[in-house]
SEZA-715402 format. One record per residue (C-alpha): z, x, y. Coordinates in steps of 0.5 Angstrom, whole numbers. Layout:
! residues N
<node><up>Z</up><east>X</east><north>Y</north></node>
...
***
This chain:
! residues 283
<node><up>-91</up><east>30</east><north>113</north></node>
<node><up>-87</up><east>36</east><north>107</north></node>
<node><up>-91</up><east>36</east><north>100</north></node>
<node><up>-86</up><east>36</east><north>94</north></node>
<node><up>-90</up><east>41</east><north>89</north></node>
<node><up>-88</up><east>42</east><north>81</north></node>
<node><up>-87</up><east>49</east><north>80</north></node>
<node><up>-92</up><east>51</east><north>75</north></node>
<node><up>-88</up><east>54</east><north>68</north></node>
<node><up>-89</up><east>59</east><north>65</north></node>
<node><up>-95</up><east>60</east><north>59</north></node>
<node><up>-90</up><east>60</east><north>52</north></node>
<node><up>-84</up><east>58</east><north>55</north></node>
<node><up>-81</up><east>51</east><north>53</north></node>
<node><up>-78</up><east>47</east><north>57</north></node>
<node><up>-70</up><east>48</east><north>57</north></node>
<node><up>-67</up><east>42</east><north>53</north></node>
<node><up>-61</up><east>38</east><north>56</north></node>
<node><up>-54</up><east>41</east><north>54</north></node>
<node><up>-50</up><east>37</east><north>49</north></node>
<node><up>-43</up><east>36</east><north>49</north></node>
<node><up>-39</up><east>41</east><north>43</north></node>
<node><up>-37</up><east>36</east><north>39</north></node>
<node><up>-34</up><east>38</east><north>31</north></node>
<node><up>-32</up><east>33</east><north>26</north></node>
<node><up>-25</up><east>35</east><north>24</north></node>
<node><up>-19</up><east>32</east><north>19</north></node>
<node><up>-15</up><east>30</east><north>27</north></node>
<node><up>-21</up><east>26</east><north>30</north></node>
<node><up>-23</up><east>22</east><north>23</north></node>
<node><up>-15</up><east>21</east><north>22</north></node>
<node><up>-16</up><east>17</east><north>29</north></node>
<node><up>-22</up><east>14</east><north>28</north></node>
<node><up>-20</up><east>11</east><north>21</north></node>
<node><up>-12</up><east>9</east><north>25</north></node>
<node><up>-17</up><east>5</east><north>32</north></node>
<node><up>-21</up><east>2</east><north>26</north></node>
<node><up>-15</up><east>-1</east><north>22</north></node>
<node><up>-12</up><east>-4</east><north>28</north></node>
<node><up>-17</up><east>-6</east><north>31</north></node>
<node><up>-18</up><east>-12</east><north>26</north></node>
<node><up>-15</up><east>-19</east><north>27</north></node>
<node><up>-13</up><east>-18</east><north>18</north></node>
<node><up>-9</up><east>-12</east><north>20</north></node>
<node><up>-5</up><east>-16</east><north>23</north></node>
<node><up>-4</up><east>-22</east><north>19</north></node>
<node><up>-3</up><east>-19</east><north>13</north></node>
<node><up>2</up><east>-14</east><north>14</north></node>
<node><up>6</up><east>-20</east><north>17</north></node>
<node><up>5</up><east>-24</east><north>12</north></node>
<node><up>7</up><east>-17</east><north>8</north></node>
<node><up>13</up><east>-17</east><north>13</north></node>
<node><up>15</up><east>-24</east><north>13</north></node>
<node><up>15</up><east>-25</east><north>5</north></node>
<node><up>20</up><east>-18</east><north>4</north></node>
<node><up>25</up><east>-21</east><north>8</north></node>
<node><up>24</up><east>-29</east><north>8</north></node>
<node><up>24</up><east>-28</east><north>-1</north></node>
<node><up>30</up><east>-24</east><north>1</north></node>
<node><up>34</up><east>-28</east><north>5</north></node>
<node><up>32</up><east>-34</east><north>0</north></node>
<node><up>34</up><east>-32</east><north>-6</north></node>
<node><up>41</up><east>-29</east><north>-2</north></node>
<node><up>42</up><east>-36</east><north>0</north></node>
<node><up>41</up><east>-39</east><north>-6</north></node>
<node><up>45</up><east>-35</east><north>-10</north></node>
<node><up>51</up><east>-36</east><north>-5</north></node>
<node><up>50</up><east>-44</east><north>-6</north></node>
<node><up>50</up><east>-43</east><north>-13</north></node>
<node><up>57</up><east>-40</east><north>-13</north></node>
<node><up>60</up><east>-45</east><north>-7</north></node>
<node><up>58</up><east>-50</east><north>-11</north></node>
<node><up>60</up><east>-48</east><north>-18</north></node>
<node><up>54</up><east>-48</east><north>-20</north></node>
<node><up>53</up><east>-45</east><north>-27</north></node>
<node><up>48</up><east>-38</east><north>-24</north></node>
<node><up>42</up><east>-37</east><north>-28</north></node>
<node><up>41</up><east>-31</east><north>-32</north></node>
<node><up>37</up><east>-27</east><north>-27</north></node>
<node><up>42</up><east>-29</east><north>-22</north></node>
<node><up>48</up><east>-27</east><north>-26</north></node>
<node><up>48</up><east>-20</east><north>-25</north></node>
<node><up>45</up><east>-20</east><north>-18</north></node>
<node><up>47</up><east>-15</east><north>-13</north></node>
<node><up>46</up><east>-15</east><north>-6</north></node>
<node><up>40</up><east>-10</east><north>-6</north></node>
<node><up>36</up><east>-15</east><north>-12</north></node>
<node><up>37</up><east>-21</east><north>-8</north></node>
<node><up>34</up><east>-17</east><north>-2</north></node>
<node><up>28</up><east>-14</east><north>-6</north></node>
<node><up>27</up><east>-21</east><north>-10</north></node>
<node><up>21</up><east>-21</east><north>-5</north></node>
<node><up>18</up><east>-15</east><north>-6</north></node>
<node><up>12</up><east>-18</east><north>-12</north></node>
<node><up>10</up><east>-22</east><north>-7</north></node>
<node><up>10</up><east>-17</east><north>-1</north></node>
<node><up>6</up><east>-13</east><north>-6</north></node>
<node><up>0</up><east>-18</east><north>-7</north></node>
<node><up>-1</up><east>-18</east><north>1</north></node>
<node><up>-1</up><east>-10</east><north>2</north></node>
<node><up>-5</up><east>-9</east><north>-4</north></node>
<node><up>-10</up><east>-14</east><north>0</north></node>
<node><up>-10</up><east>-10</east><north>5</north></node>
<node><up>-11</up><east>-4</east><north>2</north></node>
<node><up>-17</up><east>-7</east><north>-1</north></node>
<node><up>-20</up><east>-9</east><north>5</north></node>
<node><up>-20</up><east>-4</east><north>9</north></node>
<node><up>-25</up><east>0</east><north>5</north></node>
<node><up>-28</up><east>-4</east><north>1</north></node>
<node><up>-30</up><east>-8</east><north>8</north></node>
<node><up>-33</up><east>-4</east><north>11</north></node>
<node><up>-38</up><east>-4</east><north>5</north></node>
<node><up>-39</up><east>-11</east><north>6</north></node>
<node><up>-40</up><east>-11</east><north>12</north></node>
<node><up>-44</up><east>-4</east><north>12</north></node>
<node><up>-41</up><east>0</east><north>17</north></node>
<node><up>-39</up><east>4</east><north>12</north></node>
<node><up>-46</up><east>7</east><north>13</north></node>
<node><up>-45</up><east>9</east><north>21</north></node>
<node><up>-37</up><east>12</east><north>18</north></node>
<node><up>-41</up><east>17</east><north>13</north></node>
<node><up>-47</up><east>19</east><north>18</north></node>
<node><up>-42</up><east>21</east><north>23</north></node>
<node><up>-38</up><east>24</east><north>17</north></node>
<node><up>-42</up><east>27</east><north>12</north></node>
<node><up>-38</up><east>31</east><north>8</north></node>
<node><up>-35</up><east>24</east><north>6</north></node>
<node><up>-28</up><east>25</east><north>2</north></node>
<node><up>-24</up><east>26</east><north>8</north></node>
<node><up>-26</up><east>18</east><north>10</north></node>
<node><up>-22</up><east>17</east><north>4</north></node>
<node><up>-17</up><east>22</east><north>5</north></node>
<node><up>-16</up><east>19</east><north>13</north></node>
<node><up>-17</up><east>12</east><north>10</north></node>
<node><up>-10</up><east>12</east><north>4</north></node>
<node><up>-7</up><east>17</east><north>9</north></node>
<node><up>-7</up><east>12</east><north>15</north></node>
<node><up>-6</up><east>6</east><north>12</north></node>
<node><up>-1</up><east>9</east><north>6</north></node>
<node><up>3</up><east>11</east><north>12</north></node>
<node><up>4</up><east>4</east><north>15</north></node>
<node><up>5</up><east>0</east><north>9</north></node>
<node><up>11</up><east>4</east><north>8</north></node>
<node><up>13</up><east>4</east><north>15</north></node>
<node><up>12</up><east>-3</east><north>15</north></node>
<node><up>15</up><east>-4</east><north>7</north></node>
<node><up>21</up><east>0</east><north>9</north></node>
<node><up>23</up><east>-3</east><north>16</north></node>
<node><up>22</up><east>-10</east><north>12</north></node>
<node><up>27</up><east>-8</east><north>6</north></node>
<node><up>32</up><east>-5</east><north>11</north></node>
<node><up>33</up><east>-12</east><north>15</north></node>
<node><up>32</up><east>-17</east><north>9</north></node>
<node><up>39</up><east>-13</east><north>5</north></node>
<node><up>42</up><east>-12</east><north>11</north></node>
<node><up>41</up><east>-20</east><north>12</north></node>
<node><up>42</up><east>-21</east><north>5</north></node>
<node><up>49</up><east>-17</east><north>5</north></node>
<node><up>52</up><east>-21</east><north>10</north></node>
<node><up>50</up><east>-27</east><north>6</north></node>
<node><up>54</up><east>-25</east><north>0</north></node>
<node><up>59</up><east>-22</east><north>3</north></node>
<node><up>66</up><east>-24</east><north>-1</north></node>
<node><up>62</up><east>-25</east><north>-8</north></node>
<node><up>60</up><east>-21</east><north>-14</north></node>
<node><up>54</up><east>-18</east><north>-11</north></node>
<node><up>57</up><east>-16</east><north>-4</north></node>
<node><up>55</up><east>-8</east><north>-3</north></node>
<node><up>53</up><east>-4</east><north>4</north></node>
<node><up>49</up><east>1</east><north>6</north></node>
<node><up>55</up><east>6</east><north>4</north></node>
<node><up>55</up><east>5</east><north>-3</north></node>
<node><up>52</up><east>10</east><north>-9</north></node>
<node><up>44</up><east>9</east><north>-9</north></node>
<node><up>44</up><east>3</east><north>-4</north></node>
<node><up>40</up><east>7</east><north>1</north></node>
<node><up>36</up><east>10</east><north>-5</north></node>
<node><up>33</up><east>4</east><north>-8</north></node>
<node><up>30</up><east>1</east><north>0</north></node>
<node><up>27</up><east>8</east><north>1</north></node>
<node><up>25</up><east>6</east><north>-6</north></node>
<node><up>22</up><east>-1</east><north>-4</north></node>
<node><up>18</up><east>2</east><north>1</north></node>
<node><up>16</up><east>8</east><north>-2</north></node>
<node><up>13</up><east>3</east><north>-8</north></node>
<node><up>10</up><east>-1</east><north>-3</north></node>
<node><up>6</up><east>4</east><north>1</north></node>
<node><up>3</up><east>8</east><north>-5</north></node>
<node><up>1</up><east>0</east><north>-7</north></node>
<node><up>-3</up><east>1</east><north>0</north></node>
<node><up>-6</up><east>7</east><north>-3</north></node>
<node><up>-9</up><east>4</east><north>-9</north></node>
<node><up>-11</up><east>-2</east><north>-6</north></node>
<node><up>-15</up><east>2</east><north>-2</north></node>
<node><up>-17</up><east>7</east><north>-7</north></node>
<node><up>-20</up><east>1</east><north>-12</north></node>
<node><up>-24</up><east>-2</east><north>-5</north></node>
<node><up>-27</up><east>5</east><north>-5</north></node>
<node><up>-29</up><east>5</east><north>-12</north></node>
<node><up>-31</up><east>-2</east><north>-14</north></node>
<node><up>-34</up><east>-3</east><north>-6</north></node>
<node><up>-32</up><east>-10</east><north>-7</north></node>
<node><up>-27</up><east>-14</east><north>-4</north></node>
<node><up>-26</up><east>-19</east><north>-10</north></node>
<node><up>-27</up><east>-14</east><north>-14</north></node>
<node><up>-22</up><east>-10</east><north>-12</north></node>
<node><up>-17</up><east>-15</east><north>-11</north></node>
<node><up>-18</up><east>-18</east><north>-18</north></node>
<node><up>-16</up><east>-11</east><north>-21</north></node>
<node><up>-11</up><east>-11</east><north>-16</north></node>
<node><up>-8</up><east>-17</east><north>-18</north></node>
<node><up>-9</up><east>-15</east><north>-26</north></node>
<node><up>-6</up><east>-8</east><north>-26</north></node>
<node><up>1</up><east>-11</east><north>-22</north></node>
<node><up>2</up><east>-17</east><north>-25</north></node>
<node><up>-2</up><east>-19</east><north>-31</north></node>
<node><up>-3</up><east>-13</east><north>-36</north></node>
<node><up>5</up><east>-14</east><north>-36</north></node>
<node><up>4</up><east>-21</east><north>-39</north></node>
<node><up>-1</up><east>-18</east><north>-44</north></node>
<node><up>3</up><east>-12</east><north>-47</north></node>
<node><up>9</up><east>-17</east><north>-48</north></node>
<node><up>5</up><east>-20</east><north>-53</north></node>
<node><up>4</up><east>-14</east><north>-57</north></node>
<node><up>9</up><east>-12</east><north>-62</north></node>
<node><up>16</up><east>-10</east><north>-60</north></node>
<node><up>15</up><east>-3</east><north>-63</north></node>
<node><up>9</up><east>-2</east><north>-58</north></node>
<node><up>11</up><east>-5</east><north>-52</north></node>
<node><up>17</up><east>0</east><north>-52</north></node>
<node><up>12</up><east>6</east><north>-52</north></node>
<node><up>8</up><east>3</east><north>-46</north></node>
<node><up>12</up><east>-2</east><north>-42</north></node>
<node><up>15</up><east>3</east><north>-38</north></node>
<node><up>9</up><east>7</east><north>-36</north></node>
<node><up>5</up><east>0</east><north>-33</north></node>
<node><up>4</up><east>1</east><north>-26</north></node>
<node><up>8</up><east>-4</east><north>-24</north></node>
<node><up>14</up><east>-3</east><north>-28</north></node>
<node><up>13</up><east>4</east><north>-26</north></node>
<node><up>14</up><east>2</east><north>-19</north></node>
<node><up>21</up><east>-2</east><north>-20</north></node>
<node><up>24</up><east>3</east><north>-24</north></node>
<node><up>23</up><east>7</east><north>-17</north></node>
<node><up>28</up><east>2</east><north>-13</north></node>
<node><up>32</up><east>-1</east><north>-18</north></node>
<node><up>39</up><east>1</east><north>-17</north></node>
<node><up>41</up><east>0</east><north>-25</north></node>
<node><up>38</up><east>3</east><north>-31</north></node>
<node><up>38</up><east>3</east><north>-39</north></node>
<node><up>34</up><east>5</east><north>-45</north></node>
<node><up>28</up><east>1</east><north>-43</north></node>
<node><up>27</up><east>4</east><north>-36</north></node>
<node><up>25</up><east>9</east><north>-33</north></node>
<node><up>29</up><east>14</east><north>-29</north></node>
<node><up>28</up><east>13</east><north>-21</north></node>
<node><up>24</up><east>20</east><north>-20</north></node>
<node><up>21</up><east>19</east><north>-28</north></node>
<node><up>18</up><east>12</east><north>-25</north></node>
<node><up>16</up><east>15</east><north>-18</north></node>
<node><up>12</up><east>21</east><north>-22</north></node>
<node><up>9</up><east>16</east><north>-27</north></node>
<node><up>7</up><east>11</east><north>-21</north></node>
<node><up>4</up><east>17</east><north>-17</north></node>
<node><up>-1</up><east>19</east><north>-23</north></node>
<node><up>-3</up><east>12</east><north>-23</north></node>
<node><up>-5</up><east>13</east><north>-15</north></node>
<node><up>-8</up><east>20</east><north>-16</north></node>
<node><up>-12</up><east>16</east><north>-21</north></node>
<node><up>-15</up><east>11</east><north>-17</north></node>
<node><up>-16</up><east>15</east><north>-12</north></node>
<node><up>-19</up><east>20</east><north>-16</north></node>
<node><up>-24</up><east>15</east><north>-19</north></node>
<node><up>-26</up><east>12</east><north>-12</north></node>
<node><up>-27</up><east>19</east><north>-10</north></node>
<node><up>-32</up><east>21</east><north>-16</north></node>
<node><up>-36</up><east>14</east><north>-14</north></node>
<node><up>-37</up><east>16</east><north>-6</north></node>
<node><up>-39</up><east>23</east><north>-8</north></node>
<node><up>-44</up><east>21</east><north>-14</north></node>
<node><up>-48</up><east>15</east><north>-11</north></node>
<node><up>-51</up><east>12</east><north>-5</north></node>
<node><up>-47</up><east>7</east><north>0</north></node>
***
């Protein structure tokens, strides 16, 4: 019968500790790590649909309508007189803002809800490039997906009202311009939205706020006095944003590449704040 003897160690030496695998956190693994995560989550799905379908459902709708109104002889509202194909195709683009904002809210300030944000940071911990990942990732969708939307509803919408006023195609001047705009807009409102859940770390609060900058704040400054609303109604978010794919301008708008600046001032900001708060406190 053999005997299995222990080799005795040597006097002084520790016992060798077990290999562990190389592994560094880089700006690569986290941007994979935040885009398995947001795919990941069944509100990623139905909110961008929901985002999806209101662009272009809105759209074709209000093609539709205004096409009725013209059969019919019907005197056209003031909104709707001036319609052009490109106008009637984003008329959705309010109401797609609300649910990829939303998202955008959710997909940090959910995390704090659910306190996973504490495994995300542990794993990260020079914490800025989580944010970065997160609005890079999800900033990226929503302007593909924004994009894809305003293309199908005005090419849709355009047929609608081929043969009226407001028939345009892709060739004419800043058709292209104005749906590059829309998706562009859509995607930065992506950004805020996830900036704002990283700097109030709630989902209600977030969308509150979200909700207050893109569609109340506008109601409010109407009821100062005209002097005033001059000097700021251009430079409110939302107006900022339209002014990005609006196809016609004038005195009280700004220009395509003045909203577009204005409007990434307002991101920088968001995210300027929400990186401040996840550097100075405690999650």
């Amino acid at each position: 019968m053999s005997t299995l003897t222990a080799s005795p160690e040597t006097p002084g030496t520790a016992p060798a500790a077990p290999a562990r695998p190389a592994y560094r956190v880089t700006g690569r693994r986290v941007l994979a790590s935040e885009w398995a995560k947001l795919w990941s989550l069944r509100s990623t799905w139905i909110t961008l649909g929901l985002g999806l379908l209101f662009l272009v459902a809105f759209g074709i709708i209000a093609a539709s309508h205004y096409k009725s109104n013209l059969d019919s002889g019907r005197h056209l509202d003031r909104d709707f007189a001036t319609s052009t194909a490109v106008s009637l195709s984003l008329f959705g683009t309010n109401f797609a803002q609300l649910a990829l904002g939303v998202l955008g809210v959710l997909v940090t300030a959910g995390e704090y809800s659910t306190g996973m944000i504490r495994s995300t940071l542990a794993a990260v911990p020079r914490r800025l490039p989580v944010l970065w990942s997160k609005a890079a990732v999800y900033g990226l969708v929503a302007l593909l997906v924004a994009t894809a939307g305003a293309f199908v509803a005005f090419l849709v919408g355009s047929r609608i009202v081929s043969g009226t006023p407001a028939a345009m195609g892709l060739g004419h001047a800043g058709v292209i311009r104005s749906l590059l705009g829309a998706g562009l807009y859509l995607g930065q409102v992506g950004v805020i939205g996830t900036a704002l859940g990283a700097l109030l770390r709630s989902v209600a609060g977030g969308i509150s706020v979200l909700v207050a900058a893109l569609m109340l704040v506008p109601g409010l400054v109407s009821l100062l006095p005209t002097s005033w609303q001059g000097d700021i109604d251009p430079y409110l978010p939302s107006h900022a944003g339209e002014s990005i794919f609006a196809l016609t301008h004038d005195s009280t708008t700004l220009s395509p590449s003045a909203g577009l600046l204005v409007f990434l001032a307002w991101t920088a900001l968001a995210l300027a704040g929400a990186a401040y708060r996840l550097l100075r406190s405690d999650v």
